[in-house]
C-alpha positions as CSV (number, residue, x, y, z in Angstrom):
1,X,-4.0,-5.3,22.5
2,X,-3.5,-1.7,21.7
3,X,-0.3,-2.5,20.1
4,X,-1.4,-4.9,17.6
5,X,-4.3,-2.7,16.6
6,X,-1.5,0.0,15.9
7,X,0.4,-2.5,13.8
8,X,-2.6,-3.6,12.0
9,X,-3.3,0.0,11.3
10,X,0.2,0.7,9.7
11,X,-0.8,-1.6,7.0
12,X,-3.0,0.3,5.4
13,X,-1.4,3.3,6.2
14,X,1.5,2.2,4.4
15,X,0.0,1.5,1.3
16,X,-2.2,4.8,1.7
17,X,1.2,6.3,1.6
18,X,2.9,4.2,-1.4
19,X,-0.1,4.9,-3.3
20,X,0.2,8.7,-2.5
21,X,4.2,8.6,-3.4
22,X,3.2,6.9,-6.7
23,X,0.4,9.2,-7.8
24,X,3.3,12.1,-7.0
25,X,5.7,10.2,-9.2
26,X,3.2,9.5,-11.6
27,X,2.1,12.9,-12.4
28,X,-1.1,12.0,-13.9
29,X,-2.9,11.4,-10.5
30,X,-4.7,8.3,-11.7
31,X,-3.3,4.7,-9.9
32,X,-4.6,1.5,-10.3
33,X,-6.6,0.5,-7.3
34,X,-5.0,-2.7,-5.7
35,X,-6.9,-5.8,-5.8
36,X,-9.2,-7.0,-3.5
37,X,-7.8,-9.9,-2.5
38,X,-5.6,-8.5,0.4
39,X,-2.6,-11.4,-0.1
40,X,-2.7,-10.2,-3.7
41,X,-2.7,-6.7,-2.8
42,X,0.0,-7.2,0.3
43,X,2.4,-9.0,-3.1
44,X,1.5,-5.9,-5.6
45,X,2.7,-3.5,-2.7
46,X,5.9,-5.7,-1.8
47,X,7.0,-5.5,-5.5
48,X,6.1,-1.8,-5.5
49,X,8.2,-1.1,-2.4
50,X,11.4,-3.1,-4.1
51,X,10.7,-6.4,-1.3
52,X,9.7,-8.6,-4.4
């Protein structure tokens, strides 16, 4: 069980860390926030990470 919560967890860390990678690249520090619709949000993130 503790596995799958860690897994689950990496999610969101991963797209705390792609957001925080784009802001860098960005310059500006302002991003779009994802949508709220988490299978639209998981799509927006695998075209941001090149998996589109």
């Amino acid at each position: 069980m503790t596995k799958v919560a860690h897994a689950a967890g990496q999610i969101g860390l991963s797209l705390l860390k792609a957001n925080q990678v784009a802001t860098q690249a960005q310059g500006d520090g302002v991003l779009p926030a994802l949508p709220d619709d988490p299978q639209e949000a998981a799509r927006v993130y695998q075209a941001f990470m090149g998996k589109d």
